[in-house]
Backbone as XML, in Angstrom:
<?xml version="1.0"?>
<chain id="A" units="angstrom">
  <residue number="1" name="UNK">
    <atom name="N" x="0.824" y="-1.183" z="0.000"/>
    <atom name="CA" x="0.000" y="0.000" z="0.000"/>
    <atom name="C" x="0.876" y="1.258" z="0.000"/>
  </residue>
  <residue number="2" name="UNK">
    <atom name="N" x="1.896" y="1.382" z="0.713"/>
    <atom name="CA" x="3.045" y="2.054" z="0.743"/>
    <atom name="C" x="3.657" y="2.691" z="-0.331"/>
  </residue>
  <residue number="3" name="UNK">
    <atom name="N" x="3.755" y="1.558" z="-1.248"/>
    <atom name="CA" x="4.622" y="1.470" z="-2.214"/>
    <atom name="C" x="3.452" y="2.108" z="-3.634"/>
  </residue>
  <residue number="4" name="UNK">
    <atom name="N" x="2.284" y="1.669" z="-3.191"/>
    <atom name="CA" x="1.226" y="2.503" z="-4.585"/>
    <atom name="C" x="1.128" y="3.866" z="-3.968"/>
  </residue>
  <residue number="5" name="UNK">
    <atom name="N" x="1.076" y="4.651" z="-2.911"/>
    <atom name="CA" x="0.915" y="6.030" z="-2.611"/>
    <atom name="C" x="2.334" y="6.546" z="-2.426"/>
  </residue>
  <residue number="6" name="UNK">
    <atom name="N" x="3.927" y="5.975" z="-2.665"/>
    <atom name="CA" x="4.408" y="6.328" z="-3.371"/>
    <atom name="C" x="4.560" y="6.738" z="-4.784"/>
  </residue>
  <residue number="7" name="UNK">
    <atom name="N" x="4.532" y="5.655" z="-5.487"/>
    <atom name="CA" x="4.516" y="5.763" z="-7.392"/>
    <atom name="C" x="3.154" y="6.376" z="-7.219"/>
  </residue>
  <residue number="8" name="UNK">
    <atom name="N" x="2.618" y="6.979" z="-6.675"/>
    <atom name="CA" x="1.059" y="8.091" z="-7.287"/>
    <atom name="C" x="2.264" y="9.580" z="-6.895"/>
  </residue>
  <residue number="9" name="UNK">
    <atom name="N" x="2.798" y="9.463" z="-5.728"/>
    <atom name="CA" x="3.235" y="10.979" z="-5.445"/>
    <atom name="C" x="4.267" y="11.459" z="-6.315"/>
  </residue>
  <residue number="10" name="UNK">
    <atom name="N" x="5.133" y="10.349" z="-6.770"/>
    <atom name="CA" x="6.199" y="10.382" z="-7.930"/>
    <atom name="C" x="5.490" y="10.761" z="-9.535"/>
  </residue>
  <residue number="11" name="UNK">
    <atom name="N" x="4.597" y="10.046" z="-9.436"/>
    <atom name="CA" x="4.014" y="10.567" z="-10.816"/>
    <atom name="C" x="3.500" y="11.730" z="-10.596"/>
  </residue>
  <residue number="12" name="UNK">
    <atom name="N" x="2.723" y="12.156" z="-9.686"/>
    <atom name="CA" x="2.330" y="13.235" z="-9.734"/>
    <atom name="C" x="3.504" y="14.485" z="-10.058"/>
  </residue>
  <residue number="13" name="UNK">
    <atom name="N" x="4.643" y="14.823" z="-9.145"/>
    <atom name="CA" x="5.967" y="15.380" z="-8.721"/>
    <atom name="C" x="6.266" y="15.140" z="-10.591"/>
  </residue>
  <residue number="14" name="UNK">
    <atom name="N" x="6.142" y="14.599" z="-11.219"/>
    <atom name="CA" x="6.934" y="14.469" z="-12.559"/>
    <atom name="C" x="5.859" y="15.084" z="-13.555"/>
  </residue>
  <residue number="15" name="UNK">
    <atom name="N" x="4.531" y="15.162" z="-13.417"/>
    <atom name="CA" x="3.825" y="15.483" z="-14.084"/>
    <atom name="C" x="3.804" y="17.082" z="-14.009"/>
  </residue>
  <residue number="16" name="UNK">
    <atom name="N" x="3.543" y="17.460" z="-12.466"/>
    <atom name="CA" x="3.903" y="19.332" z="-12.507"/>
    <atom name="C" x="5.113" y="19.508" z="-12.799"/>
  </residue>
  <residue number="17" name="UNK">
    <atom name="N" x="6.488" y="19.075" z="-12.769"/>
    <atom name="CA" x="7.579" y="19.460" z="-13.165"/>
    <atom name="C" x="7.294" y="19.287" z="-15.162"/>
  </residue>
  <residue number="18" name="UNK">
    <atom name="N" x="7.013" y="18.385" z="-15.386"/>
    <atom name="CA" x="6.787" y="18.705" z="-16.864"/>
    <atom name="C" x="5.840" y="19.445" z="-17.227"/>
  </residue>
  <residue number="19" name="UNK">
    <atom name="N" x="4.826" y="19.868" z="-16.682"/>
    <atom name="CA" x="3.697" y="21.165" z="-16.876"/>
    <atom name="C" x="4.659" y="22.413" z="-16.692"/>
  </residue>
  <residue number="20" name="UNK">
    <atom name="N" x="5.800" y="22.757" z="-15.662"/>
    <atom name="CA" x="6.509" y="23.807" z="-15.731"/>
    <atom name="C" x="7.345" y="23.888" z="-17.101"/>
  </residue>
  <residue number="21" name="UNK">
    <atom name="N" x="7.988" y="22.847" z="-17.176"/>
    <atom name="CA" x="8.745" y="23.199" z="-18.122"/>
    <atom name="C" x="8.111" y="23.211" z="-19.208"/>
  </residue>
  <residue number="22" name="UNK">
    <atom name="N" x="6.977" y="22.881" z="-19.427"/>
    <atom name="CA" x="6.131" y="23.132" z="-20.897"/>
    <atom name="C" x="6.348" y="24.518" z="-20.812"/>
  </residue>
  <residue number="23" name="UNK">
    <atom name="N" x="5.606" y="25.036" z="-19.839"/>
    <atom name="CA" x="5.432" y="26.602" z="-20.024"/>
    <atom name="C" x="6.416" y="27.426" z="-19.832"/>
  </residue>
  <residue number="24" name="UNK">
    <atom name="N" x="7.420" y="27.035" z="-19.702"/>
    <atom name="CA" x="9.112" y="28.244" z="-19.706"/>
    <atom name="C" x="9.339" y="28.263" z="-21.145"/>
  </residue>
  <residue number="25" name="UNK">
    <atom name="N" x="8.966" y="26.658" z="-21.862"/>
    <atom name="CA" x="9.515" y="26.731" z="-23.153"/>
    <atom name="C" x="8.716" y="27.515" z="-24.154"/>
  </residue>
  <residue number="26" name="UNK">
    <atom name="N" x="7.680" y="28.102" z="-23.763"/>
    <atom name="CA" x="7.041" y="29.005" z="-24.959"/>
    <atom name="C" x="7.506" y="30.252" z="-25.023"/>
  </residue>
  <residue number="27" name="UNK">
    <atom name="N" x="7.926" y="31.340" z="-25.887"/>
    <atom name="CA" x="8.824" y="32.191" z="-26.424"/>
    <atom name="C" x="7.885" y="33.449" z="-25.800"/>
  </residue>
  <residue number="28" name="UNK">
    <atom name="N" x="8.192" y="34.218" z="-25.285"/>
    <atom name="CA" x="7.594" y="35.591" z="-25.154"/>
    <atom name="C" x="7.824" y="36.414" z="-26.118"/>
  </residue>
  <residue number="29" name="UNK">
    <atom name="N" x="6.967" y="37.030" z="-27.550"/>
    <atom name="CA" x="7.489" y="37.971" z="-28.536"/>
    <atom name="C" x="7.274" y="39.448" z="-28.067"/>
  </residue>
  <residue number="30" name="UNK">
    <atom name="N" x="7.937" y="40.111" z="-27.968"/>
    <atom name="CA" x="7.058" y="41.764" z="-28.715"/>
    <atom name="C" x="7.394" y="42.272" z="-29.745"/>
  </residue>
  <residue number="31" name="UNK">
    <atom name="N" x="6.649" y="42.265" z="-30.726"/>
    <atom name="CA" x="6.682" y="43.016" z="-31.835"/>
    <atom name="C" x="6.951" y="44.374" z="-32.131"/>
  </residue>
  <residue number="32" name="UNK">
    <atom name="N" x="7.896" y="45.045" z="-32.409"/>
    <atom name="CA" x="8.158" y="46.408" z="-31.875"/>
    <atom name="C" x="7.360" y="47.574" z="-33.602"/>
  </residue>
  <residue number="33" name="UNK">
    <atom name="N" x="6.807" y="48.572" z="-33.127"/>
    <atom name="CA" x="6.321" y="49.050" z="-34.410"/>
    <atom name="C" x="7.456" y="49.876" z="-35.037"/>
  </residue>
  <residue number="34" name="UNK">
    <atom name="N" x="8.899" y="50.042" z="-34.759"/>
    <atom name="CA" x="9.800" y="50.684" z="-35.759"/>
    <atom name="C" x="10.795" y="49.499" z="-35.093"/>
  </residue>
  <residue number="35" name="UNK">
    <atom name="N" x="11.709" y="48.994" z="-35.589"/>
    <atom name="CA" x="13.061" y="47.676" z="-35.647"/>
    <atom name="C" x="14.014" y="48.621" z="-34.808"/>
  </residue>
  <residue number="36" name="UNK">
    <atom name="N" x="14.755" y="47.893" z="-34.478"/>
    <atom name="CA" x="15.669" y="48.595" z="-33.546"/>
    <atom name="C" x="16.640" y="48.361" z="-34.628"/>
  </residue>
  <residue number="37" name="UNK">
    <atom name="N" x="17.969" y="49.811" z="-34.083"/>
    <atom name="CA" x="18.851" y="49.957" z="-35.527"/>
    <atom name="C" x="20.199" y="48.673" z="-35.059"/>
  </residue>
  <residue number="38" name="UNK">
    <atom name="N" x="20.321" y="48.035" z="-34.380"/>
    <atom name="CA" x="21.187" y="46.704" z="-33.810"/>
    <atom name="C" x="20.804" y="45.962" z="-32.575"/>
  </residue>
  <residue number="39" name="UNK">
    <atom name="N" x="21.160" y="44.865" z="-32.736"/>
    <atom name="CA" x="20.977" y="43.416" z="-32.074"/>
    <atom name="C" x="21.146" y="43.874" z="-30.705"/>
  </residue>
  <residue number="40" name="UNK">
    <atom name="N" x="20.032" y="43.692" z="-29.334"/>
    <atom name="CA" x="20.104" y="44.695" z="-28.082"/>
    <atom name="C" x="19.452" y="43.415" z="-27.624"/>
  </residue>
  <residue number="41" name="UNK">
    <atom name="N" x="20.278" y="43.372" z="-26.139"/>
    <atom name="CA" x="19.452" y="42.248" z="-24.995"/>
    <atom name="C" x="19.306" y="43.200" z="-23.571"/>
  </residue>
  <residue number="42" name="UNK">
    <atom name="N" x="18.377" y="42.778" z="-22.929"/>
    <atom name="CA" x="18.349" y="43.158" z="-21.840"/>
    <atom name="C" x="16.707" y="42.318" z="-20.721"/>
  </residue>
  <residue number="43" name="UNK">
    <atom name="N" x="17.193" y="42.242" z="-19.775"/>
    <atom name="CA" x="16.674" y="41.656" z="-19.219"/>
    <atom name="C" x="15.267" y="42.670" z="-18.499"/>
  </residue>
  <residue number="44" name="UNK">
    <atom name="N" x="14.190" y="41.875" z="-18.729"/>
    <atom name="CA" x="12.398" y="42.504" z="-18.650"/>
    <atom name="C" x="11.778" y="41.094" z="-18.095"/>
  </residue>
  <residue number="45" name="UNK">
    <atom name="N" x="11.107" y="41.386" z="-16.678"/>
    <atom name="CA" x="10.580" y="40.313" z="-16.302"/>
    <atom name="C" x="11.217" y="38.691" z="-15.986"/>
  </residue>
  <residue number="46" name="UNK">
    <atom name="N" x="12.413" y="39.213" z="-15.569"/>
    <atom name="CA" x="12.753" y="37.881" z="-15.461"/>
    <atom name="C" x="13.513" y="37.252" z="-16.093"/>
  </residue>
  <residue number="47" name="UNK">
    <atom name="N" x="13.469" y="37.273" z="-17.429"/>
    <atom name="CA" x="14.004" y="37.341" z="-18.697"/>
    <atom name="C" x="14.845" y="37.798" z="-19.422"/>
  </residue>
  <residue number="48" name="UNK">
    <atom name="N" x="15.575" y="36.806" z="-20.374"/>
    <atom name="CA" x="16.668" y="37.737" z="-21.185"/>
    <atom name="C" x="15.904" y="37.984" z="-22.522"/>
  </residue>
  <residue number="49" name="UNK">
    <atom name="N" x="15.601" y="39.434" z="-22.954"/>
    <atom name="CA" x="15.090" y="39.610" z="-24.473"/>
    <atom name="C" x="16.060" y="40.078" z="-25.209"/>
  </residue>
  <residue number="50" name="UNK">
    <atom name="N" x="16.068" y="39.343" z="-26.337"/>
    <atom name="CA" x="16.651" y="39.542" z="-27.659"/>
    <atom name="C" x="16.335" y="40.275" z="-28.821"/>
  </residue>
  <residue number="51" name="UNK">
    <atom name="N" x="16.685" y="41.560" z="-28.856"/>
    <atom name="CA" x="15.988" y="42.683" z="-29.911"/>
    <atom name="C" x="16.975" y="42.724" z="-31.103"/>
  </residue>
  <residue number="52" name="UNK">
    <atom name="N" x="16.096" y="42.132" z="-32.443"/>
    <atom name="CA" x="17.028" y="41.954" z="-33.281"/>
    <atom name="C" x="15.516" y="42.409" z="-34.927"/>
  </residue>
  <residue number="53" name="UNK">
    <atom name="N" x="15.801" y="43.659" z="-35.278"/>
    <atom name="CA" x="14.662" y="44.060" z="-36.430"/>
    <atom name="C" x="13.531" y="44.233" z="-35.976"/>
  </residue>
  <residue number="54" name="UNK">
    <atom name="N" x="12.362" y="43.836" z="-36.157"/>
    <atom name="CA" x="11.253" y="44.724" z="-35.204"/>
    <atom name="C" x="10.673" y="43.422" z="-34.391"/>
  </residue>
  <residue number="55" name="UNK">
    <atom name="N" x="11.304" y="42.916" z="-33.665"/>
    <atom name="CA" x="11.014" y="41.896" z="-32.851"/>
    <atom name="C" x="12.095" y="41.926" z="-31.230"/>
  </residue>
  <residue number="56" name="UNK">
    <atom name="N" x="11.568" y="41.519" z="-30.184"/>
    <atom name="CA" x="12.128" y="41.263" z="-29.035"/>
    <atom name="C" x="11.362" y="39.706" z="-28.615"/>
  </residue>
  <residue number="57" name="UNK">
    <atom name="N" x="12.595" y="38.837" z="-28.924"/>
    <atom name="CA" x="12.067" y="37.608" z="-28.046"/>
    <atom name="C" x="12.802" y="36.764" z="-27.049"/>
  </residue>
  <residue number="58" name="UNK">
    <atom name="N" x="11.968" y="36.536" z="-26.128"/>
    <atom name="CA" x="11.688" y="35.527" z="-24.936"/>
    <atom name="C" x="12.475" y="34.151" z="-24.782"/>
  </residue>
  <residue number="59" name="UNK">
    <atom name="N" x="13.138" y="33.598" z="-24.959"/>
    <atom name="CA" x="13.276" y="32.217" z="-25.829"/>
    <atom name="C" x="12.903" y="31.169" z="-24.120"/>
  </residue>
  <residue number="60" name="UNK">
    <atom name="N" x="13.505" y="31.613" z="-23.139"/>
    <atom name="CA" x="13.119" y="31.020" z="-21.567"/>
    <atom name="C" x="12.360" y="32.154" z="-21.082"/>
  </residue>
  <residue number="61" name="UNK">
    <atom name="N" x="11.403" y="32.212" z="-20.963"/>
    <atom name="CA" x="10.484" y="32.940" z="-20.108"/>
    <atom name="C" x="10.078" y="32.717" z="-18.522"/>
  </residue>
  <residue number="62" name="UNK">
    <atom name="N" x="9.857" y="33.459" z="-17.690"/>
    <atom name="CA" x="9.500" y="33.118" z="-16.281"/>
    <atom name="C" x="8.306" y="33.134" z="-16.466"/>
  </residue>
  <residue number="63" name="UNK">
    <atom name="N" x="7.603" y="32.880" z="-15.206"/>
    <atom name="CA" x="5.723" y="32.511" z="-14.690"/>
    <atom name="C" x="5.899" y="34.151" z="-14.928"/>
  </residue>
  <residue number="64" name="UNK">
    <atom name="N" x="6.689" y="35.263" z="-14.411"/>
    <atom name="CA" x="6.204" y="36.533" z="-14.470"/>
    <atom name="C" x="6.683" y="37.499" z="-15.763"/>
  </residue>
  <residue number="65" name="UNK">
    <atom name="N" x="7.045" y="36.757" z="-16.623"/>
    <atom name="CA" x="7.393" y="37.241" z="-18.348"/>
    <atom name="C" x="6.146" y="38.131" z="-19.141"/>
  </residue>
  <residue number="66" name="UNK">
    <atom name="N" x="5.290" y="37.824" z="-19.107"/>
    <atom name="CA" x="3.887" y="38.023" z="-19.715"/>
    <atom name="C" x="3.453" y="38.952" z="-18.659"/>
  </residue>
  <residue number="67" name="UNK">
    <atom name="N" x="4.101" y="39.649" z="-19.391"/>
    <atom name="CA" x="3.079" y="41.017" z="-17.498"/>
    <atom name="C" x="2.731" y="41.992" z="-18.756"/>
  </residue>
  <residue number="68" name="UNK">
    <atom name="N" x="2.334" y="43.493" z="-18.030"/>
    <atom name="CA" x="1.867" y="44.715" z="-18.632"/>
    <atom name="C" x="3.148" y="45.187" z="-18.005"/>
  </residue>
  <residue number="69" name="UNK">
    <atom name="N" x="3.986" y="45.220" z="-17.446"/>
    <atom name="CA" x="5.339" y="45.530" z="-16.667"/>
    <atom name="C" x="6.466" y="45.346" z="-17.744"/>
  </residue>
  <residue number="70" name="UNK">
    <atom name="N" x="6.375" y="43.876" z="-17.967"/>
    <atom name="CA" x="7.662" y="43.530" z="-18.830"/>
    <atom name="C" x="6.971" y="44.483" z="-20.441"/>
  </residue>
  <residue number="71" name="UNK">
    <atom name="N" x="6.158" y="44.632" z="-20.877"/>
    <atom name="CA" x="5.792" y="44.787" z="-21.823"/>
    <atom name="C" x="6.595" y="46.809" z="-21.956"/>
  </residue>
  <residue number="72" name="UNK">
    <atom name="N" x="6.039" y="47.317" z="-20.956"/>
    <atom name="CA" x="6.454" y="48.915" z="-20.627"/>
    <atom name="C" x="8.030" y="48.803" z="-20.347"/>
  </residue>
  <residue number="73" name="UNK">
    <atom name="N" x="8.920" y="47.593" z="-19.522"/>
    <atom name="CA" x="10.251" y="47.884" z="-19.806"/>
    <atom name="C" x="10.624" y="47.369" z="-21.444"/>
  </residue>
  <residue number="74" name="UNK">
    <atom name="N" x="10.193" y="46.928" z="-21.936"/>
    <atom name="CA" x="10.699" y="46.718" z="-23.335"/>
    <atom name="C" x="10.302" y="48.074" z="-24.123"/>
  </residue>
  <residue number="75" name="UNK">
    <atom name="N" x="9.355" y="48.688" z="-24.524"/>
    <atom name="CA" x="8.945" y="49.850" z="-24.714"/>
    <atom name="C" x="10.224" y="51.131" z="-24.561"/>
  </residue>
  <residue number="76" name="UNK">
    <atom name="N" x="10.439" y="51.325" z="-23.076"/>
    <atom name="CA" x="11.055" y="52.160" z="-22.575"/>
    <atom name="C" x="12.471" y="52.301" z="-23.167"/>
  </residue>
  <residue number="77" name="UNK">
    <atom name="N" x="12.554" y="50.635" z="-23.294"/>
    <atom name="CA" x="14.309" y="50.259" z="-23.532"/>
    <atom name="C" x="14.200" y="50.371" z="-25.272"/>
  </residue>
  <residue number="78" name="UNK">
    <atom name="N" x="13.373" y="49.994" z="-25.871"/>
    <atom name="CA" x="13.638" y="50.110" z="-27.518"/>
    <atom name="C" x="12.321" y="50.828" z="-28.218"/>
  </residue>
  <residue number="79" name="UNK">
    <atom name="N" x="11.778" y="51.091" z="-27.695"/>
    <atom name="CA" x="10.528" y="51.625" z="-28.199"/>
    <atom name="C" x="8.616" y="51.181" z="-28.504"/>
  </residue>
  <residue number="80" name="UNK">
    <atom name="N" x="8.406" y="52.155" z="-29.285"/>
    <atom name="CA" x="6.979" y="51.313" z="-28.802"/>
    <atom name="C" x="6.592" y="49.804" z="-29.386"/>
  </residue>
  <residue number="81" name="UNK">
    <atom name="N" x="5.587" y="49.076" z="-28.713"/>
    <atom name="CA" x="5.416" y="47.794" z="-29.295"/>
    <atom name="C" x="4.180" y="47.569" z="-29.789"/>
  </residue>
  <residue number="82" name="UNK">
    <atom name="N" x="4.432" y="47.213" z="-31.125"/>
    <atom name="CA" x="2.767" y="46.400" z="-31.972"/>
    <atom name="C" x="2.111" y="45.736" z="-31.366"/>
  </residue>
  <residue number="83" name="UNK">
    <atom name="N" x="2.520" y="44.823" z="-30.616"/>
    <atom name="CA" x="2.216" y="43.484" z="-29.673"/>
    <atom name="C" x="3.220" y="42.989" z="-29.352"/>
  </residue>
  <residue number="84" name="UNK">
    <atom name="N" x="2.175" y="41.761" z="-28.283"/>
    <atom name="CA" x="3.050" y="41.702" z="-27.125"/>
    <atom name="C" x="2.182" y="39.974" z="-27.280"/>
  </residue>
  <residue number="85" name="UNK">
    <atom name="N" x="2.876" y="38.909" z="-26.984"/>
    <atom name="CA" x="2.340" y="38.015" z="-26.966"/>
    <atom name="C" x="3.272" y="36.080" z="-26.329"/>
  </residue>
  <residue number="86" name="UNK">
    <atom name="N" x="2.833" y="35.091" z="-25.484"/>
    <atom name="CA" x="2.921" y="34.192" z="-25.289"/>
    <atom name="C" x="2.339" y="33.441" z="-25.760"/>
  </residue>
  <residue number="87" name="UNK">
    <atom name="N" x="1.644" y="32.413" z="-24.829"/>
    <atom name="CA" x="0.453" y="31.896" z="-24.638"/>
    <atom name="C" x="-0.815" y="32.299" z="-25.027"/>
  </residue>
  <residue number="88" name="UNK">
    <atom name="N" x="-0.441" y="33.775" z="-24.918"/>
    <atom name="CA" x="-1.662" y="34.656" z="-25.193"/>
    <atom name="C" x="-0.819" y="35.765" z="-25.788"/>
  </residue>
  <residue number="89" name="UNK">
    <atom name="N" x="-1.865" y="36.640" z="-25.849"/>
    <atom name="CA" x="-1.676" y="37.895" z="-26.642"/>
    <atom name="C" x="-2.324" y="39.060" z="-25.498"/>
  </residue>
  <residue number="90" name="UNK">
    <atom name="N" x="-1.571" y="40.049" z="-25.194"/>
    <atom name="CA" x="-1.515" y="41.267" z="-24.831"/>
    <atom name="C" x="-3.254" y="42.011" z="-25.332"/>
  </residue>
  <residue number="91" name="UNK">
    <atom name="N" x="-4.058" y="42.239" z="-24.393"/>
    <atom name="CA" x="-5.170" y="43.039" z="-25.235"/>
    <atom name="C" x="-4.621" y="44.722" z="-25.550"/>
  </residue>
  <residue number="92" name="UNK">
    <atom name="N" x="-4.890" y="45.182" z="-26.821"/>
    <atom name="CA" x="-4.891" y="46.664" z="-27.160"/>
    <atom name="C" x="-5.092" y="47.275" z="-26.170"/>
  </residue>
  <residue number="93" name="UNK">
    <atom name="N" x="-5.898" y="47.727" z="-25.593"/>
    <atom name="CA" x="-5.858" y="48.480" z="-23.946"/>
    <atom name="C" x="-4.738" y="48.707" z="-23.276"/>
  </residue>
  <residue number="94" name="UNK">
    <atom name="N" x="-3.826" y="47.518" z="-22.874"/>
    <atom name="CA" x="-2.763" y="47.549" z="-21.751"/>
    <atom name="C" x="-1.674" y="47.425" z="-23.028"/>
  </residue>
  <residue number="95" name="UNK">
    <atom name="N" x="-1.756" y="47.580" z="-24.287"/>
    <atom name="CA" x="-0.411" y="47.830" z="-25.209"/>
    <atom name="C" x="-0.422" y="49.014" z="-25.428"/>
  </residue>
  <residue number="96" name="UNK">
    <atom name="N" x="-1.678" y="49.953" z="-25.405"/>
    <atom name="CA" x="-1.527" y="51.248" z="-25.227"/>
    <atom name="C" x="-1.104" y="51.869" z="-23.916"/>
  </residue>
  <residue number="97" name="UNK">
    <atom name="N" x="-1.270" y="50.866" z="-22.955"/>
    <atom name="CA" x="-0.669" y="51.158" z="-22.048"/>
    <atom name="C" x="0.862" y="51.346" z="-21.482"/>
  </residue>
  <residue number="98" name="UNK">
    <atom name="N" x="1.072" y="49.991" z="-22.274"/>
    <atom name="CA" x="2.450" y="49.384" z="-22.231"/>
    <atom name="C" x="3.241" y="50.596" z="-22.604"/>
  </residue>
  <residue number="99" name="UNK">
    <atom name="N" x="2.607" y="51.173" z="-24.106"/>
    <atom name="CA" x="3.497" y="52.467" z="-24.661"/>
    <atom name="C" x="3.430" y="53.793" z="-24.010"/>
  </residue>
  <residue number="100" name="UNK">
    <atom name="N" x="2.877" y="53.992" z="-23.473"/>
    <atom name="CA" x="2.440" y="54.898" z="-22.653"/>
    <atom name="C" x="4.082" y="55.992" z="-22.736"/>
  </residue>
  <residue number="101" name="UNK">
    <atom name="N" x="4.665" y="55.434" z="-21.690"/>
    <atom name="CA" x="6.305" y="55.825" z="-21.729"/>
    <atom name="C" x="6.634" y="55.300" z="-22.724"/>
  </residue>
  <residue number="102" name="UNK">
    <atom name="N" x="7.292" y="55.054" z="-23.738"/>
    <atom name="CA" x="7.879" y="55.012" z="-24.782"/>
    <atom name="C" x="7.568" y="56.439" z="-25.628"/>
  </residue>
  <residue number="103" name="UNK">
    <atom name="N" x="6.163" y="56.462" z="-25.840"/>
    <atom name="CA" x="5.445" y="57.506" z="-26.166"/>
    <atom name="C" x="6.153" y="59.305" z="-25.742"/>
  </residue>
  <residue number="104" name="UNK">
    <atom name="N" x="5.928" y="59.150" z="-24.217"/>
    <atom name="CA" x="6.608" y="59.961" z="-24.015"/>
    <atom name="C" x="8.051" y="60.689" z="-24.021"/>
  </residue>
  <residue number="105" name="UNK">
    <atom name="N" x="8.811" y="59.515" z="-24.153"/>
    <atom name="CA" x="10.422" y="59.806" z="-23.705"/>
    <atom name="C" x="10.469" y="59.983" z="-25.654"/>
  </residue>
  <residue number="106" name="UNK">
    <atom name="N" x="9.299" y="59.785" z="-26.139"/>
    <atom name="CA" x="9.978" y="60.253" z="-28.045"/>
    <atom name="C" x="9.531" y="61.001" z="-27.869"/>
  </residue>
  <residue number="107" name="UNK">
    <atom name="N" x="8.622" y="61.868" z="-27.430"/>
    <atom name="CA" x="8.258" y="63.112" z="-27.386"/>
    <atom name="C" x="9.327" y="64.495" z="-26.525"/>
  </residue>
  <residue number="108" name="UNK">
    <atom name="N" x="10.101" y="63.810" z="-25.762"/>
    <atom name="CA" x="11.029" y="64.429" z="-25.008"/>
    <atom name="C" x="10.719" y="65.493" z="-23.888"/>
  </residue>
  <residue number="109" name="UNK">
    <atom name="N" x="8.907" y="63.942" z="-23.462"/>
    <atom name="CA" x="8.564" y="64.984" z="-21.921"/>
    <atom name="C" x="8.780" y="63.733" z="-20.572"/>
  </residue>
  <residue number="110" name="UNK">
    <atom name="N" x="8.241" y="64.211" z="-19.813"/>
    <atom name="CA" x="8.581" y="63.522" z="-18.775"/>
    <atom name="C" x="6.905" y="62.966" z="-18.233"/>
  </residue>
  <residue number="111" name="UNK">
    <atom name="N" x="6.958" y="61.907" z="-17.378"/>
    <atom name="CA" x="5.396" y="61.080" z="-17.236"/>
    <atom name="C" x="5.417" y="61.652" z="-15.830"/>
  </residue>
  <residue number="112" name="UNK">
    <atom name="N" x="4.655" y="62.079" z="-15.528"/>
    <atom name="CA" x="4.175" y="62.270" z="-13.937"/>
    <atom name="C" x="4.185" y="61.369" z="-12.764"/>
  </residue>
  <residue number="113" name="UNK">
    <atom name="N" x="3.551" y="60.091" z="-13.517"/>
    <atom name="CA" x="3.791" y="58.824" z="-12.562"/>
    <atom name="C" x="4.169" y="57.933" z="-12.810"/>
  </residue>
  <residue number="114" name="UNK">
    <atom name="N" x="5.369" y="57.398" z="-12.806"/>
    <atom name="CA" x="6.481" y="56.365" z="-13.447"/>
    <atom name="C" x="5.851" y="55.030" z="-12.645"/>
  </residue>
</chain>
């Protein structure tokens, strides 16, 4: 009896460890709406992004990669973004949000509440 509510807790323990790593392995993109003029990394959410033409991607993503956060430091750092997408996709609302600052620092004002 021992030995079956072991091999259940082991399978279980192997089954969420492979549910994690499913989900690290999906790519975080943002699509940037002007290309950056050279190949730029920097770390947003956890993450190392790779900005290379009008794309920034994810390739290991964290549980906290996919934010409205990481989306505004990518923005800030290369400019504004088309989209933003994992698993899912970023709704228009919080990508206008996302740009919010980007927006501003090309305009060459300052945001009130960072």
């Amino acid at each position: 009896m021992k030995l079956r509510t072991l091999a259940a807790a082991c399978a279980a323990l192997t089954t969420l460890a492979a549910g994690s790593a499913a989900f690290a392995a999906d790519a975080v993109t943002a699509k940037l709406q002007a290309p950056v003029a050279e190949k730029t990394k920097f770390i947003a959410g956890g993450a190392m992004f790779v900005c290379e033409g009008d794309a920034c991607v994810a390739t290991a993503p964290t549980s906290q990669t996919f934010a409205t956060a990481t989306c505004k430091t990518i923005a800030s750092k290369v400019g504004a973004v088309a989209s933003f997408s994992g698993r899912k996709t970023l709704e228009d609302a919080k990508i206008a949000d996302c740009n919010a600052k980007a927006v501003a620092k090309a305009d060459g004002t300052q945001l009130a509440k960072q």
